[in-house]
C-alpha positions in Angstrom: -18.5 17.1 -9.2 -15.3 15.4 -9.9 -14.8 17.2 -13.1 -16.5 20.5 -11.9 -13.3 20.7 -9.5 -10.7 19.5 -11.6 -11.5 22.4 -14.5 -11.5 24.8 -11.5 -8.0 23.9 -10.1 -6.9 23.7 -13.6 -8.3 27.4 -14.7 -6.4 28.5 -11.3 -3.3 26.8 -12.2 -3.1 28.3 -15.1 -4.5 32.3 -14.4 -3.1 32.8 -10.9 0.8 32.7 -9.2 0.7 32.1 -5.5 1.7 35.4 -3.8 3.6 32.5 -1.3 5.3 29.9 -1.0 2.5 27.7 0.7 -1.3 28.4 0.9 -3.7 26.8 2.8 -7.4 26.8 1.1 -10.4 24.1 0.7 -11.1 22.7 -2.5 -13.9 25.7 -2.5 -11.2 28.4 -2.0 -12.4 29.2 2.1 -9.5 29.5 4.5 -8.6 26.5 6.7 -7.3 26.5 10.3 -3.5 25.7 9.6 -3.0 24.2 13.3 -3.0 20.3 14.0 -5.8 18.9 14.3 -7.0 15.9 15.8 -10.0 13.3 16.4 -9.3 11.7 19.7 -11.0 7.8 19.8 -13.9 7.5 21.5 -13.4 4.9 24.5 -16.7 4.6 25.2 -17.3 2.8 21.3 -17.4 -0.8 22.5 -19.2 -1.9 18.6 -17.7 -4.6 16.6 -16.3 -1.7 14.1 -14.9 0.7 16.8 -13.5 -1.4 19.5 -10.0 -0.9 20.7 -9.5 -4.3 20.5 -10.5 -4.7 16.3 -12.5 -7.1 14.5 -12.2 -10.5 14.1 -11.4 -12.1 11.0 -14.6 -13.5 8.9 -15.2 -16.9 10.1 -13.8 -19.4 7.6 -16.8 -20.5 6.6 -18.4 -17.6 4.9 -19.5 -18.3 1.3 -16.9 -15.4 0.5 -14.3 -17.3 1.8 -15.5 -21.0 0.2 -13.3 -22.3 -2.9 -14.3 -22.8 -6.0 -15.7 -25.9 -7.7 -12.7 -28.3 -8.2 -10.4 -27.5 -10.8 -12.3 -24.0 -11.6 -10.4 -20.9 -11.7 -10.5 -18.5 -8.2 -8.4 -15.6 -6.4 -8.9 -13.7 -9.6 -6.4 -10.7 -9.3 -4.9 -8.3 -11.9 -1.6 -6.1 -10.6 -0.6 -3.1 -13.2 2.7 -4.5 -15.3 2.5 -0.8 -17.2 0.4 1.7 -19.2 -0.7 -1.0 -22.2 0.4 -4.1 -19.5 -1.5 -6.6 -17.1 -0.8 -8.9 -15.2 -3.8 -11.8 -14.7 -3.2 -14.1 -11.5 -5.6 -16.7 -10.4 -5.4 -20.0 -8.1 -6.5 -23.7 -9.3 -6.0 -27.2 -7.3 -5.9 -27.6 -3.3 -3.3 -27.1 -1.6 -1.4 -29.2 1.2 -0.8 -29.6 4.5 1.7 -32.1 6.4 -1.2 -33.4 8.0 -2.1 -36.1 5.0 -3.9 -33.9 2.7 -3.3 -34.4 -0.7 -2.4 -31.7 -3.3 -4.3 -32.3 -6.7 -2.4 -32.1 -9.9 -4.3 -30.0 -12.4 -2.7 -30.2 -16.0 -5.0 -27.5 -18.1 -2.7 -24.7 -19.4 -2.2 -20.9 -18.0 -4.5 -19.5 -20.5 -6.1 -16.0 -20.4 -8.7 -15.0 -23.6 -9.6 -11.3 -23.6 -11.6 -9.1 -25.7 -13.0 -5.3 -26.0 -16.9 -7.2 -26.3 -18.1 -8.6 -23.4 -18.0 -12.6 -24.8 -16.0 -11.7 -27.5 -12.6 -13.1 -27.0 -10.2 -12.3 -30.0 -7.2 -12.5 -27.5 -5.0 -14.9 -25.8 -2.3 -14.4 -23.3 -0.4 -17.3 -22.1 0.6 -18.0 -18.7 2.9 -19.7 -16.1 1.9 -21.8 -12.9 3.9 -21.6 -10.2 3.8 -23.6 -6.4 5.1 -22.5 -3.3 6.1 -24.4 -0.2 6.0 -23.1 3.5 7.9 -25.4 6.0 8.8 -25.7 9.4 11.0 -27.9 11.0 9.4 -28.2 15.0 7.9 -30.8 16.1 3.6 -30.2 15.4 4.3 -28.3 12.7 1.9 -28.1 9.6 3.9 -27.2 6.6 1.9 -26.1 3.4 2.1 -26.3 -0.5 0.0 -24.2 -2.4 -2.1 -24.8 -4.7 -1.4 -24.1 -8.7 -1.0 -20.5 -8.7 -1.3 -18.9 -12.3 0.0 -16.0 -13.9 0.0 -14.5 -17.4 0.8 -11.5 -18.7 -1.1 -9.3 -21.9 1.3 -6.5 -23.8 0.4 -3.9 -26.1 -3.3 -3.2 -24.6 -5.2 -0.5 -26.0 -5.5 3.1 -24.1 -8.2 4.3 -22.3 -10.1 0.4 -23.4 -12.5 -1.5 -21.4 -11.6 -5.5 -21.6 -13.5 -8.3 -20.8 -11.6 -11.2 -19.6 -12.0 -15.5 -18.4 -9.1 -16.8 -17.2 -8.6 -20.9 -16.9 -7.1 -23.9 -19.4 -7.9 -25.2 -22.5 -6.7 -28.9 -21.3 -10.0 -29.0 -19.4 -12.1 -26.5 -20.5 -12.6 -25.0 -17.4 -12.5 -21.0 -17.0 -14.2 -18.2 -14.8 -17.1 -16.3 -15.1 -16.4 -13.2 -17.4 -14.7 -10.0 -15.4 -13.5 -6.5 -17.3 -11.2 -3.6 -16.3 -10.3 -1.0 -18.1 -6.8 0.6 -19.5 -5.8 4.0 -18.4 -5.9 6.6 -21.3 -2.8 7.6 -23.1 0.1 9.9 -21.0 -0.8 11.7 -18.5 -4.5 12.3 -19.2 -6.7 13.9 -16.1 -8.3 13.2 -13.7 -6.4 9.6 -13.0 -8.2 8.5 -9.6 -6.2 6.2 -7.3 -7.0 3.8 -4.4 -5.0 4.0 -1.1 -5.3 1.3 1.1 -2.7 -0.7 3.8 -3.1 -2.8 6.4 -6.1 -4.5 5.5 -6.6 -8.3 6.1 -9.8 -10.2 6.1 -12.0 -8.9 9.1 -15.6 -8.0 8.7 -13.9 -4.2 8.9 -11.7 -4.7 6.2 -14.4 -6.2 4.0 -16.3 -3.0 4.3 -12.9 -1.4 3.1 -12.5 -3.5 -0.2 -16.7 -2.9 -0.5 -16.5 0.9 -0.4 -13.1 1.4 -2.0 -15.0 -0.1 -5.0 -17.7 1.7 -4.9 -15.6 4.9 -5.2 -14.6 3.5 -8.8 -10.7 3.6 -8.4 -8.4 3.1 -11.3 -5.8 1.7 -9.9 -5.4 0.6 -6.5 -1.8 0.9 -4.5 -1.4 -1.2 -1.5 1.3 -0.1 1.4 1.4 -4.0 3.2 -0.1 -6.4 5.4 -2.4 -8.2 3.2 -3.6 -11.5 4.1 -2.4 -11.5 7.9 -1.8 -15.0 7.9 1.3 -14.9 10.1 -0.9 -14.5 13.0 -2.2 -17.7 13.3 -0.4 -21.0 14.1 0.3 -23.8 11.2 -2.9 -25.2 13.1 -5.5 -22.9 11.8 -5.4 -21.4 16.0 -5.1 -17.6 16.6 -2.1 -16.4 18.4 -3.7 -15.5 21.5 -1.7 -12.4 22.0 -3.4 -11.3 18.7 -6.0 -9.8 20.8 -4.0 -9.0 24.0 -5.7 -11.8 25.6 -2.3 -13.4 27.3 1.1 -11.3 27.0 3.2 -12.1 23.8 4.7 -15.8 24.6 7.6 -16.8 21.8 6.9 -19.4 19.9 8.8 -20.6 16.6 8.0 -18.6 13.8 5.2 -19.7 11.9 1.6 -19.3 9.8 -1.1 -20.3 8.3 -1.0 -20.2 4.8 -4.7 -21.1 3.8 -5.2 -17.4 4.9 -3.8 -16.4 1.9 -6.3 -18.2 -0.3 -8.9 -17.2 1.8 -7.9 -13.9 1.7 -7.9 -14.1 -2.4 -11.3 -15.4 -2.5 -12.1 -11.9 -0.4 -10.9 -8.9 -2.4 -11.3 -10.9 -6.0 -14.9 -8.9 -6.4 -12.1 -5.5 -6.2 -9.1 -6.9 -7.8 -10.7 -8.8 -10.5 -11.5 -5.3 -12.3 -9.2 -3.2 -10.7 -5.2 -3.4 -11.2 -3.2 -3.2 -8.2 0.3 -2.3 -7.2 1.8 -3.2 -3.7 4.6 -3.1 -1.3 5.2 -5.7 1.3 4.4 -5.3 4.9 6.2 -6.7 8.1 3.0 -9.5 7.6 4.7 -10.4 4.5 8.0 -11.6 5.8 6.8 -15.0 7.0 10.3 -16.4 7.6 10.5 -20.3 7.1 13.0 -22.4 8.9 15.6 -22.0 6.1 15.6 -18.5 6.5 13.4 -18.5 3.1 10.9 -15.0 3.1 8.4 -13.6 1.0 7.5 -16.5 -0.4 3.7 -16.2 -0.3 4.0 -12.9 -1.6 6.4 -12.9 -4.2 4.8 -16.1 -5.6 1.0 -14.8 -5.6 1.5 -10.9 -6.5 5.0 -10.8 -8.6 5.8 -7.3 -9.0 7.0 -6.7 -12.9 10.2 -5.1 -10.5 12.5 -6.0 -14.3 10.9 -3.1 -16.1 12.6 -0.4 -13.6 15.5 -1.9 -14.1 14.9 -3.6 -10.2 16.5 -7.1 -9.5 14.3 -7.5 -6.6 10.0 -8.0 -6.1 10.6 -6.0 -3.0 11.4 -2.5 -4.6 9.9 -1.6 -8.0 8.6 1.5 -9.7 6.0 2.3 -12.4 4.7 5.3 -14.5 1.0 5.5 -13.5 -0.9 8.5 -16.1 1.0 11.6 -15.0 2.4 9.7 -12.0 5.9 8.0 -10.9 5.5 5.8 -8.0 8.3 4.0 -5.8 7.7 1.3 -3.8 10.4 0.6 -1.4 10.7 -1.5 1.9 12.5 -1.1 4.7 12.8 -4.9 5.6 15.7 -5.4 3.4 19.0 -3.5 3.3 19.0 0.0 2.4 21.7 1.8 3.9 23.7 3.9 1.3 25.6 1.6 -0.9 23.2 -1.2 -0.6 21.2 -2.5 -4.0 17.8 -1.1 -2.9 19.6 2.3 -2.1 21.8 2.4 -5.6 18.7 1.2 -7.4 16.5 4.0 -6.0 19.4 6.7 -6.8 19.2 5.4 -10.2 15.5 5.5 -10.6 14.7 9.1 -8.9 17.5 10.1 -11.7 15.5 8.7 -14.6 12.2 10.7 -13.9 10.7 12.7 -16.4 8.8 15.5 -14.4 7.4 16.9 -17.7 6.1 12.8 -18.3 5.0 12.3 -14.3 4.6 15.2 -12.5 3.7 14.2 -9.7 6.4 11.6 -8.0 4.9 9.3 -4.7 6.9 6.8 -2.6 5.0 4.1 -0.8 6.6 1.5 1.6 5.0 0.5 5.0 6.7 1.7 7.7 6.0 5.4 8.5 8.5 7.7 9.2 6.3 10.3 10.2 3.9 8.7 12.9 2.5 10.5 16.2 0.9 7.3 17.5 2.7 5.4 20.4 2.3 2.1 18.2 5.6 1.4 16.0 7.2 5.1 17.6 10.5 5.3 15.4 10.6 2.1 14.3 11.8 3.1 10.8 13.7 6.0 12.0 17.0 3.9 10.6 15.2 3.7 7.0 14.4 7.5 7.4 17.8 8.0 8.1 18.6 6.4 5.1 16.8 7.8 2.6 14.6 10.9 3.5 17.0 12.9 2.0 17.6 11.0 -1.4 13.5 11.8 -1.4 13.1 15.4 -0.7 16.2 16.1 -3.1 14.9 15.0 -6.1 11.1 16.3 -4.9 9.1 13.6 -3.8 6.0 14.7 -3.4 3.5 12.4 -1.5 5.0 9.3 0.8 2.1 6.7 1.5 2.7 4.2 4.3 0.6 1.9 6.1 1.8 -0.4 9.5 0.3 2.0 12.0 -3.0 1.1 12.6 -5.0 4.3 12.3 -5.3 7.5 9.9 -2.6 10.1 10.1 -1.7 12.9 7.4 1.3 15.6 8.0 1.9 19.1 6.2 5.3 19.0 4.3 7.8 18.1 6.0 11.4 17.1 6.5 13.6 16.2 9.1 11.0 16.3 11.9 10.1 20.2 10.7 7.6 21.5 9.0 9.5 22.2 5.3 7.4 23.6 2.4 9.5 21.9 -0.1 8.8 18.3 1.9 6.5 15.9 0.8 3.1 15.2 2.6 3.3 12.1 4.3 -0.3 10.1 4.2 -0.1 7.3 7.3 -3.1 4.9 6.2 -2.9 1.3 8.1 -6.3 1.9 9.1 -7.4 -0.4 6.7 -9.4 -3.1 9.2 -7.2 -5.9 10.3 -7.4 -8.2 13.1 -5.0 -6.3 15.2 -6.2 -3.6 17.5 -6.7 -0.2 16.4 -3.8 2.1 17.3 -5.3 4.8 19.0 -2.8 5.9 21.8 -0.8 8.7 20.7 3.1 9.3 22.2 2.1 12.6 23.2 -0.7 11.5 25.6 0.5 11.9 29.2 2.5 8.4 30.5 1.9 7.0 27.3 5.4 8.0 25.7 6.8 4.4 24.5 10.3 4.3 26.0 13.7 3.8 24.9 15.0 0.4 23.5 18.2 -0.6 22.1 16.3 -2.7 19.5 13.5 -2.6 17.4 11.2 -6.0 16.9 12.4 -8.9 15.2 11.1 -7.6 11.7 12.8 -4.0 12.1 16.1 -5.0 14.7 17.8 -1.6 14.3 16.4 1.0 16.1 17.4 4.8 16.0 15.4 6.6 18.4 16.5 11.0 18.4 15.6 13.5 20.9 13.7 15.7 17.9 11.3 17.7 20.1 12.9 20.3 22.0 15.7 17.6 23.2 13.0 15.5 24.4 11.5 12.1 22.6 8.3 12.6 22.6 6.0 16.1 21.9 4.4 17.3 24.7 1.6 17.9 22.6 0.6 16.7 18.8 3.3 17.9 16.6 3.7 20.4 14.6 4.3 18.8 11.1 1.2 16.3 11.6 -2.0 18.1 10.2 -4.7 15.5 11.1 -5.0 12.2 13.0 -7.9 10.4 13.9 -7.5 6.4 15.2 -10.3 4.9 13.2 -10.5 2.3 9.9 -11.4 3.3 6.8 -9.8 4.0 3.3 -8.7 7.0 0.7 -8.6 8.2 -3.1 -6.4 10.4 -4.4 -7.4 11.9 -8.0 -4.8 13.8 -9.5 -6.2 16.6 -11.5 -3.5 17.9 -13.2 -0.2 18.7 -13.2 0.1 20.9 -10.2 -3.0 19.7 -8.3 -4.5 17.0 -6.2 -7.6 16.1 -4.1 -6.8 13.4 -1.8 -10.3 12.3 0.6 -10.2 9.8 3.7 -13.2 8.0 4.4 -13.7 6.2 7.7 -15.7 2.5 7.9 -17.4 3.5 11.0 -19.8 5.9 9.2 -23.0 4.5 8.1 -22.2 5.0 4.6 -19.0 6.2 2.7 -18.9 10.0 3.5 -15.7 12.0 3.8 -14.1 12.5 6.7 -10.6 14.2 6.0 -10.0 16.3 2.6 -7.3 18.6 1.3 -6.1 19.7 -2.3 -2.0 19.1 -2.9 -1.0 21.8 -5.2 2.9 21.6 -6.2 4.5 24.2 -6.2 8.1 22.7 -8.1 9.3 26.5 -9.0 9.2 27.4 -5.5 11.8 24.8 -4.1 14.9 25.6 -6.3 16.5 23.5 -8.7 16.3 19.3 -8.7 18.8 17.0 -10.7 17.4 16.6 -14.0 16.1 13.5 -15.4 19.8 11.3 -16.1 21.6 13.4 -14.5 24.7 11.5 -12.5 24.3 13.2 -9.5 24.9 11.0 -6.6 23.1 12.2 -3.7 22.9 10.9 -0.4 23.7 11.7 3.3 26.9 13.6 2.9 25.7 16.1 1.4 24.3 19.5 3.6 21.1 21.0 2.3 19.6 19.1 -0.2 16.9 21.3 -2.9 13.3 20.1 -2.2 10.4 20.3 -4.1 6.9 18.7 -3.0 3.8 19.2 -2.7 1.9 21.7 -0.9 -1.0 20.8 1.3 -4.2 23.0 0.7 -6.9 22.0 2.5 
């Protein structure tokens, strides 16, 4: 079906010329009601996958979540390092707490051996192991060191190749069971199918999410934050209450617990282990320490190759997917104009090649674009920031997560429904322990009101009168397209160089049927002329009416 639709869209991308600037069509050509539309959450839904209140996490001792036999190889990941690159992590050892436990020193070597036969392993790639500490300086606190996590990286892999893999040490002789991925083709070959997920954790929901996100045979999976979720639990192993609105939010030192993380590796290995990933960190990622130290879980367990885009920083990084270009930013680090996220992202939009990667995404996990009352303008600053450094140079699609519930908008820009804007594709419905968002700002008394802050994760806070001088729509606005508050999961399979089907799926169906579907087809000579590829153009805020270019939503 897949490549009965991509030879259509490509013999009409070819033979016709839009007699407009935007059309509206399904993937079969019909006509599509071009109002919002949405899928209001069913109250009555008290099951454990539609509840307002979420799902709780898988109980810690599921086989799923078990380690592996001592001194054998588990959290078997791979993250995309480029077209011919990979990056293999896995965990060995125990790890620590400050209780007594004792972290065992495991001297066998970072070794990966590869092959294009399964058993066959003509290949080595050696690694690096790395540890991690997560303190706390209160009295009761547990602090954590984590166990041996490898990493090791294989260059110069074969297009288009299907590799079988063990990962483990020679010192001992002890590796994994076998796993295999496979190498996207050469350039930009079609289709190139891609996972979207955010916001995901390790609830019964989410585990449905990894499940059927697999079974829809992704080739490369990006991630928009929140993985693991292990900041909401205390260094004991306890649940914040507050978690699941059972007392109101109480402060208490800033802490987690950091086993999450491995038992959150164990989880999604049956995904990751064959499927490269690429992610952004989430507001769950932060995980401050007591010396101010963050991201250390992160950085240490899924280091972005953030050099090869010439980025100093894990937290903002891009990559040439196919016929892709994706940049992954975060707004919990500085990125006002003149900061180094900012001046790096400048640099990088620069440096496309639109005739290489058509099609240019953003991902970072704070929405700008969000109708629910959960997280209401809470990036508005990073918006301000840096919408227009994205719709001057075309960006096409922006995936976010952090909201907790499915949300896509037409094109847009500045609060206004803009042809030459990119789509923006809100998808923190992933499953996580939190409550499903599903109050939206425009419901009678449920506007959220005014504050002169944002959280403690997001402290500046730049709320605007956008809809008619008032701060929240009366009604759902007019640049979202579709919301629904449910958990679930989406693809997006780029089919050429002009168009793309993106599908939503939602967890609460019996099985994995869509739910939400448009084709994106770009439009580039429609939107005027962008800087070209090295081009020292500095753009930013100053400037009045930057030249868009994204996508156009056909549904």
């Amino acid at each position: 079906m897949l490549r009965c639709l991509a030879f259509a869209w490509i013999l009409l991308g070819t033979l016709t010329d839009a007699r407009t600037l935007i059309e509206t069509l399904r993937p079969d050509g019909g006509p599509v009601d071009p109002q919002p539309h949405t899928v209001p959450y069913d109250w009555s839904d008290t099951s454990k996958s539609g509840v307002m209140r979420g799902t709780m996490d898988i109980d810690a001792s599921d086989p799923r979540l078990q380690p592996a036999e001592e001194g054998f190889p588990e959290q078997i990941s791979l993250m995309y390092y480029g077209s011919t690159s990979v990056r293999f992590g896995w965990v060995t050892g125990t790890s620590s707490l400050s209780t007594g436990a004792e972290s065992k020193e495991y001297r066998a070597s970072s070794v990966v051996k590869y092959g294009k036969s399964s058993g066959k392993y003509r290949h080595r790639a050696i690694g690096v192991v790395k540890r991690y500490t997560q303190a706390y300086n209160y009295e009761g606190a547990q602090n954590y060191t984590s166990p041996h996590i490898h990493s090791a990286i294989a260059n110069g892999l074969d297009p288009g190749t299907r590799y079988y893999y063990r990962v483990g040490g020679v010192g001992r002789n002890l590796w994994s069971e076998e796993y295999s991925f496979e190498t996207l083709p050469a350039g930009k070959s079609y289709p190139l199918r891609l996972g979207l997920i955010a916001d995901t954790g390790q609830t019964y929901n989410s585990s449905t999410t990894y499940e059927r996100l697999k079974e829809d045979r992704p080739q490369v999976i990006f991630h928009m934050g929140d993985l693991s979720y292990s900041d909401d639990y205390l260094t004991t192993g306890t649940l914040f209450p507050w978690v699941l609105n059972v007392t109101p939010p109480v402060w208490t030192p800033p802490q987690t617990y950091q086993p999450r993380w491995d038992m959150w590796g164990r989880l999604v290995t049956p995904l990751v282990s064959h499927v490269p990933f690429l992610a952004t960190p989430g507001n769950h990622e932060i995980e401050v320490q007591t010396d101010g130290t963050k991201f250390a879980s992160y950085t240490t367990r899924f280091p972005a190759n953030s050099e090869a885009s010439g980025s100093a920083s894990p937290l903002w990084h891009s990559h040439d997917v196919g016929p892709v270009h994706v940049v992954f930013l975060t707004s919990y680090a500085p990125y006002d104009e003149g900061t180094e996220q900012h001046d790096w992202l400048k640099r990088d939009l620069a440096s496309v090649d639109r005739q290489r990667t058509p099609w240019l995404i953003a991902a970072f996990h704070a929405p700008w674009y969000t109708s629910y009352a959960a997280h209401y303008y809470e990036a508005n600053c990073h918006r301000l920031a840096t919408e227009v450094l994205l719709y001057s140079y075309g960006v096409d699609l922006v995936l976010n997560g952090h909201v907790h519930a499915y949300e896509r908008s037409f094109p847009v820009f500045d609060f206004k429904r803009d042809d030459c804007g990119p789509v923006h594709l809100s998808l923190g419905d992933g499953g996580n322990i939190e409550k499903l968002n599903a109050v939206f700002a425009d419901t009678p008394g449920h506007c959220p009101p005014i504050f002169d802050h944002g959280p403690s994760y997001q402290p500046e806070f730049c709320p605007q009168n956008v809809y008619n001088g008032s701060y929240c729509s009366l009604m759902q606005p007019a640049w979202s397209a579709f919301r629904e508050p449910s958990f679930g999961h989406a693809t997006l399979d780029i089919l050429n160089d002009t168009h793309a089907l993106f599908q939503w799926k939602r967890n609460a169906d019996p099985l994995s049927v869509v739910a939400d579907e448009v084709v994106f087809r770009r439009r580039p000579d429609k939107c005027g002329m962008r800087p070209r590829a090295g081009s020292s153009a500095d753009i930013g805020l100053s400037q009045a009416l930057p030249v868009g270019g994204g996508a156009i939503a056909q549904a």
